[in-house]
Every structure is written in C-alpha cells, then in structure tokens.
C-alpha positions in Angstrom: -2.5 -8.1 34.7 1.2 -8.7 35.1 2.3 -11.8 36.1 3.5 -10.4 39.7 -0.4 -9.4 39.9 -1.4 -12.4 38.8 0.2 -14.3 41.7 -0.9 -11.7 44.2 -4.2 -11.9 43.0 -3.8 -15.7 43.8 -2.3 -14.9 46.9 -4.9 -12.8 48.1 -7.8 -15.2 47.0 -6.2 -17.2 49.2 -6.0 -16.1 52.2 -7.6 -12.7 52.2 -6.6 -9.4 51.4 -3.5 -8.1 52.3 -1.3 -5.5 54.0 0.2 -2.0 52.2 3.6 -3.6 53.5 3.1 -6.6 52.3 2.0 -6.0 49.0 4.9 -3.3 48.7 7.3 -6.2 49.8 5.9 -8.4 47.1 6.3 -5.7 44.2 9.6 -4.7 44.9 11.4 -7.9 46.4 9.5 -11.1 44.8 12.3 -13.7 44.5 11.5 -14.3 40.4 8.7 -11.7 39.8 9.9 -8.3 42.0 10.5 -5.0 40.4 14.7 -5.0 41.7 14.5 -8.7 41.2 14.3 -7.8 37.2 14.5 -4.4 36.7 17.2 -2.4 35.6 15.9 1.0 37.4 18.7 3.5 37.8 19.7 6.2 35.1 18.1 7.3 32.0 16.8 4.3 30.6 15.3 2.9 34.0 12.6 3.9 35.5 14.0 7.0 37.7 17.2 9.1 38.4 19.1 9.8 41.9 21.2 12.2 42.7 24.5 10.3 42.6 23.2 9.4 39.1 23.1 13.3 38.2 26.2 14.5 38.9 29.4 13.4 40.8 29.2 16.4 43.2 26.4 14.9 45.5 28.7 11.6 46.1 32.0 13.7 46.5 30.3 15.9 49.2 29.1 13.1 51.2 32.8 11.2 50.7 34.2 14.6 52.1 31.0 15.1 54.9 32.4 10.9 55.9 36.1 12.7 56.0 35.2 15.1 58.4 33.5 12.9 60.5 36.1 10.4 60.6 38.0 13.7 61.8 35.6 14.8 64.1 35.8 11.1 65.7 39.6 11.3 66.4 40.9 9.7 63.6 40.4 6.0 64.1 42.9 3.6 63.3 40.3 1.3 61.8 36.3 1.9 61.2 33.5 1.1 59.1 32.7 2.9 56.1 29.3 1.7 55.0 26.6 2.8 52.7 22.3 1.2 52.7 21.3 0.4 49.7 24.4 1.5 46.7 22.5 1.5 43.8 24.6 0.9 41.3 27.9 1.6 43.4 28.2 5.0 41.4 28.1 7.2 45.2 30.6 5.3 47.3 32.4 4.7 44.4 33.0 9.4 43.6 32.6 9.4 47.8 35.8 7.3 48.1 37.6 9.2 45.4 37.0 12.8 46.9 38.1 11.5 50.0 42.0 10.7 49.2 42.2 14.5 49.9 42.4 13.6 53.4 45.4 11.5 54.5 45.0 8.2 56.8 40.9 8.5 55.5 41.0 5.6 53.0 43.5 2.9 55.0 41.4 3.1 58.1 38.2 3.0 56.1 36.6 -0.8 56.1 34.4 -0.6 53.3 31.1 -1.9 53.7 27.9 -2.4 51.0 24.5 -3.1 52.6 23.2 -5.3 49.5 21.4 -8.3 49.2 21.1 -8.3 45.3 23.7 -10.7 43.9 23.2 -8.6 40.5 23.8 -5.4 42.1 26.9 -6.1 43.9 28.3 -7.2 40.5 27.5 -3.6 39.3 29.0 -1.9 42.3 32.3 -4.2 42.3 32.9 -2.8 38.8 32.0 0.4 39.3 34.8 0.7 42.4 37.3 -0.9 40.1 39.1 -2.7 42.5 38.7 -0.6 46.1 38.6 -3.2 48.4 35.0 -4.2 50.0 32.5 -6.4 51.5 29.2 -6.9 51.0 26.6 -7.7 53.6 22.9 -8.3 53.4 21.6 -6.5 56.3 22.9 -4.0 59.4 23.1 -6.5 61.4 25.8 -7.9 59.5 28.0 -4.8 59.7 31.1 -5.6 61.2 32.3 -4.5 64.7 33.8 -1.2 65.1 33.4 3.0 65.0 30.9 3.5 61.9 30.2 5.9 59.1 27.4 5.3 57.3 25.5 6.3 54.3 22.0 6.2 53.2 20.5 7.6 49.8 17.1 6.5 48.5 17.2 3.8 50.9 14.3 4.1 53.5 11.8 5.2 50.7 11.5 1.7 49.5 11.0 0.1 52.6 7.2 -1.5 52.9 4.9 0.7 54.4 1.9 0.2 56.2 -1.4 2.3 56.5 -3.9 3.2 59.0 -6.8 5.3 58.9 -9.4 6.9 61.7 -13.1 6.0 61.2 -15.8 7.2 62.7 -15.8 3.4 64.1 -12.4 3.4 65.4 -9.1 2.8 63.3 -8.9 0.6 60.2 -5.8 -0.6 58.4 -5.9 0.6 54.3 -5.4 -3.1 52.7 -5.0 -4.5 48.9 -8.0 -6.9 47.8 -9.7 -8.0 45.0 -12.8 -6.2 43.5 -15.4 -7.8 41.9 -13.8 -7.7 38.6 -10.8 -9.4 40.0 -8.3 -6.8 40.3 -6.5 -5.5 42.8 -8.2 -2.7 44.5 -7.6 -0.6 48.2 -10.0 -1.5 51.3 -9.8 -0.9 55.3 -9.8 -3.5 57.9 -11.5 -2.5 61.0 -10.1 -2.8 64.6 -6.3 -2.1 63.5 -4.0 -2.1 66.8 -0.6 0.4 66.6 1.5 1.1 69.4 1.0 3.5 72.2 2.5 6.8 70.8 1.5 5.9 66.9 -2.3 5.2 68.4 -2.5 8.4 70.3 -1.4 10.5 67.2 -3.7 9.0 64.9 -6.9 9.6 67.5 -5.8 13.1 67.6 -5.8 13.5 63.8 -9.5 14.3 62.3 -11.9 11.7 60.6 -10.4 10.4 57.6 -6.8 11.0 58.6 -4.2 8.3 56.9 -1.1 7.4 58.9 1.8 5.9 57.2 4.6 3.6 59.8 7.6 2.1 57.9 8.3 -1.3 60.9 11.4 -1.9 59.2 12.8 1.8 58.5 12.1 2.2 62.2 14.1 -1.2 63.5 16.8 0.2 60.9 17.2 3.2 63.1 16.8 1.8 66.5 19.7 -0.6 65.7 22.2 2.0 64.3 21.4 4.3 67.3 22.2 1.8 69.8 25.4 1.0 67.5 26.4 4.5 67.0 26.1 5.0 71.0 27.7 1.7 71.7 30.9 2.1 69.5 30.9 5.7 68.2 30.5 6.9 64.9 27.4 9.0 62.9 25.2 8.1 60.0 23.6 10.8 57.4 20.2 9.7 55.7 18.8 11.5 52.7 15.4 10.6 50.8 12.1 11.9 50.3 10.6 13.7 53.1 7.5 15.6 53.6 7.7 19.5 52.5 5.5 20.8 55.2 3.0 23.4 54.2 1.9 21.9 50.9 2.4 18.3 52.3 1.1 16.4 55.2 3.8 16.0 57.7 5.0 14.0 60.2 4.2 10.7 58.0 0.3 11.2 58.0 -1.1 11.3 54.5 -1.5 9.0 51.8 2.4 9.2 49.9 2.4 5.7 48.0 3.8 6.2 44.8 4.6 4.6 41.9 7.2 5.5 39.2 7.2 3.6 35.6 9.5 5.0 32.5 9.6 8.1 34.2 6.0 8.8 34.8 4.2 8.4 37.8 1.8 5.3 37.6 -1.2 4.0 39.3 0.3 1.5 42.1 -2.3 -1.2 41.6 -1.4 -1.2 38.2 1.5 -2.9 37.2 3.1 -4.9 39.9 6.5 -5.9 39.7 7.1 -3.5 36.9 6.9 -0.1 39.0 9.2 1.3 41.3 6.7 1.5 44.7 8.4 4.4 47.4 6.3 6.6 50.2 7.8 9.8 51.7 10.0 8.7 54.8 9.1 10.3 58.5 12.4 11.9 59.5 10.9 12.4 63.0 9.9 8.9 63.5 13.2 7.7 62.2 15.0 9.8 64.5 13.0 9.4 67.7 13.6 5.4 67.3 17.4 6.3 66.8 17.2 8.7 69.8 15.6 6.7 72.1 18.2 3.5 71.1 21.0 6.6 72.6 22.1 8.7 69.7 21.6 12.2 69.0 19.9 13.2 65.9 20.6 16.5 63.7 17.6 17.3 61.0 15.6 16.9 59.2 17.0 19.7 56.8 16.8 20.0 52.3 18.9 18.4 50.8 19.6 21.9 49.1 20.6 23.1 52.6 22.9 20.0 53.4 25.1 20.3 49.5 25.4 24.1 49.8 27.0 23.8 53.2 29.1 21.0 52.4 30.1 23.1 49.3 28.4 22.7 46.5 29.1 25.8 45.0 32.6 26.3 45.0 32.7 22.2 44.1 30.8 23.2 41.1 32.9 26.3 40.3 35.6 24.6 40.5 34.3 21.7 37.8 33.8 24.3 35.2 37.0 26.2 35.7 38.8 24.3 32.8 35.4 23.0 31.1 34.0 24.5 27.7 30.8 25.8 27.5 28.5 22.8 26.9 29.7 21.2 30.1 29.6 24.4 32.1 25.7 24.7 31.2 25.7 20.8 32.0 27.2 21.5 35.7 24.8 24.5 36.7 21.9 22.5 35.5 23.0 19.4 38.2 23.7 21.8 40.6 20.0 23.6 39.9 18.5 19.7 40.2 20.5 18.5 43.4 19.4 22.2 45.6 17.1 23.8 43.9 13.5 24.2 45.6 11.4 23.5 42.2 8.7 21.1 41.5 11.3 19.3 39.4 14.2 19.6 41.8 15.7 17.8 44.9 16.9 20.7 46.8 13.6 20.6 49.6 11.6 18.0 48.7 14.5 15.4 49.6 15.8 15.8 53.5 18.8 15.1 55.5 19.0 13.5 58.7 22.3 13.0 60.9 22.0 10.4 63.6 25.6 11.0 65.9 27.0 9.5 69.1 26.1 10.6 72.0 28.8 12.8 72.8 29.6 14.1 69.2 27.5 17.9 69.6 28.0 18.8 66.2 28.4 17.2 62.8 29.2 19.2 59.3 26.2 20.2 57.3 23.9 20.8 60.6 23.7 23.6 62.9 23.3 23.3 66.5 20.3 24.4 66.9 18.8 22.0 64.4 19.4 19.0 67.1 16.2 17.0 67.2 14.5 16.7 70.1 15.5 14.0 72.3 12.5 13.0 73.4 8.8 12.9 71.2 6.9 16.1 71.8 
C-alpha cells in the first residue's frame, strides 16, 4: 500500500466506506500525501502530457480565440483575463504572446490564475516572465468585471461521484475495505440525487452507472450567472465522451487513472496516480444555461483548432524551419486534431458558455447553440 492508502484505509475503518468523490478528493488534493500535493505531473517525465504541453499552437489559438472575443465584446477598457487550472503557466503564458497582434488586447487584460497550489504559481510566474498577474484560489475570487476565461484539463479532475440502478432501487458505487484490507469498490443502497439526475438514471436499464461532478456543476452555475451579470464568455476543453463507442451524457463508468504514462488500476496506488473521469458537456452547460448564459458545443477539439486556424498557424511555423522541426510540427498538429486512438482531436471537446446577448462566438457555428433548456 502507499502511504496515501494507508491513511484512507484508516480513514475508512473508521467511519465506513466512502464516496467516489471523496476518495478522488483525497488522492489528488491530500494536504501532505495528494498526487498535485507532490507530484510533478506535466510533460514527459510526469505522469501525462496536455496539449499546451505539445505544441505552442493550441495556447496561441486560444490567446487569439480570447482576442476576438474581447472584440466581439466591444473592446473593454478593462476586463478579466482568467484561466482554471494553468498547469504549469505554459498556455496563458503562448496565449498572451499571440495576442499582442491585436492592439489595446493586453492593457485592458487583468490577468487572472485560478490556482491554489503555492508550488504551481511559482512555476507559472516564471514561466510568464514578468506579465503582470494575480493569483486566486477559487471563481469566486475572480475579480469584478467583463470576463474571458479559460479552461484546459480542468473539470476532468474534479471528484466525481457514482450512482448505479438496482433492481432494488439506486445505490451509490463507494470505496471500502475487502477482507484482505485493501481498498475495493461497493454500492450503498437508497442513494438520493436530484430531480432531473433521478429521473435519467430510472430511465437507464439495470446496471446503468451515472457519473455527477457537484463541483464541476457549481463551477458552471457561478460563471453563467457571472458571464450574464457582467458580460463576457468562457471556452472549456477536456475529455468528453465520443458518442457511439462511448456512453454519453456522463452515464458510464469513466474513472481513470494514469501513472508514468500508463493507465493504472485506481485502487492501486493512491496519491501517486493522476485520478480524471470524462466531463458531461451537457450537464455543465445546462447548469451554466439555466444560471443565464448561452452555451455553444460541445464540439472536438479537432473541430475548435482547425477553425481557429491551425493549419495555416502550422504552415506558417514551418515556413523558415528545417526538416526535423517541420516533421516535429505536423506530428503536434496530427496529436492536437486528429481523430486517432492516440490523438486529441474528438476525444477532447469544446464548450463555449457566452452572455446572453453575444449570438455567436469564434470556433462555433450557430447552429451548434445548446439547448437552453434540458430535453
């Protein structure tokens, strides 16, 4: 066992077994024993690799999608530029740089990081070499004001929890000991959900496994009652569900756990795995809708770069470049849209959440406006 399973074994001895959530919470945000508390896991030597990570294009097209926003808004004389969960600082940080092409953009932009790691702040001061910025621990620190926001790989590691339909009724999946002492998955009957989560799950077959992210979805309802109360738009990206070959609509079991590269089992080796589950677009953006903004999406990431300009952005890299780095360009561009098993392009989404009155926003047709109300 690792020491993080060691005291959630503890834990759970305790007082009983506990939630999906709450064991998620414990692997990835234990003050001393967490996964981000200790772990170093961006980049080829961590444990995984995101786009910004891959190549510089994905963070200049979102610094140039913020632009046109900002445009799109009227040019504000002052508004925040904020961005969930920065990693390392390396997207904001090629964002902010491809967006001195538009004049006015960077003096009315307040920059904003959504970070409560003390370590990682110190990363992404260094890596914005001197742009001025504040950090803040939550959303509901961001300061007053019209707001552009970013979101990459950010909902996926927020705790999920689990609920299944019996034949007695539905049961929340928990983690408890076996009896060997290790950490194993069980159900607890006579789970209660809300009214429109309930219904779904009794209309899904026996056995079906409903995934709800509380704290994605309180995310979303604040920043859609703050992009209809002071104007502005946010654009989320992550995992999402493919469709056909995947459940959708957040039923299914989509736990993961990445270690080294590898996909690992998530009982076994807490606090040293990255833990993520595929985010519900649709739930996010009914909870954002129903707070007052408009929502665009969900759409592949592959779809999203390619109208931003991915292509010509990548042309344009290897116009002066020799041949190694040429190859090196088309392979990130082949990673970032492609619609491969090993590529980003479809089995990462997009979602735009907008101000009411904003009826269109770049990388989104019209016609993929989500629907304001749940089916």
């Amino acid at each position: 066992m690792t020491p993080l399973a060691e005291a959630i074994a503890r834990r759970i001895a305790e007082g009983g077994p506990m939630t999906v959530a709450d064991y998620m919470e414990q692997c990835l945000f234990h003050p001393t024993l967490g996964y981000y508390t200790t772990h170093e896991p961006f980049g080829a030597a961590g444990d995984f690799v995101t786009a910004p990570e891959i190549s510089q294009m994905f963070g200049e097209l979102l610094g140039l999608w913020a632009a046109d926003t900002w445009m799109r808004l009227g040019t504000p004389a002052s508004f925040v530029l904020a961005e969930l969960g920065p990693g390392r600082g390396t997207m904001m940080a090629d964002a902010l740089r491809a967006a001195r092409v538009v004049p006015g953009f960077l003096r009315a932009a307040h920059v904003v990081l959504v970070e409560a790691s003390p370590r990682l702040r110190d990363k992404q001061a260094e890596k914005l070499n001197g742009q001025s910025a504040e950090w803040v621990g939550s959303v509901e620190e961001l300061p007053a004001g019209p707001l552009i926001l970013l979101a990459n790989e950010f909902f996926d590691a927020l705790p999920i929890r689990q609920f299944v339909r019996t034949p007695e009724g539905i049961a929340e999946r928990m983690v408890g000991l076996g009896e060997d002492g290790a950490l194993v998955f069980g159900l607890r009957p006579g789970a209660r959900l809300d009214a429109h989560a309930e219904a779904r799950l009794r209309a899904a077959p026996s056995g079906a496994l409903l995934e709800i992210c509380p704290a994605g979805l309180a995310i979303a309802e604040k920043l859609g009652a703050r992009l209809a109360a002071t104007g502005g738009a946010a654009l989320f990206i992550d995992y999402g569900h493919r469709g056909e070959r995947e459940p959708a609509g957040g039923f299914g079991d989509t736990l993961q756990a990445l270690r080294a590269h590898a996909y690992d089992d998530v009982l076994a080796h807490p606090g040293e795995a990255d833990l993520t589950a595929h985010v519900d677009f649709a739930a996010l953006a009914h909870a954002a809708a129903a707070a007052g903004a408009r929502a665009f999406g969900p759409i592949g990431q592959g779809a999203l770069l390619e109208r931003l300009g991915l292509d010509a952005r990548a042309e344009r890299l290897k116009r002066d470049a020799d041949a190694s780095t040429r190859a090196t360009i088309d392979a990130a561009r082949a990673r970032l849209a492609g619609t491969g098993a090993a590529e980003m392009g479809t089995l990462f989404k997009a979602l735009a959440l907008v101000h009411p009155e904003l009826d269109s926003i770049a990388g989104f047709a019209p016609d993929e406006e989500f629907p304001r109300t749940p089916a």
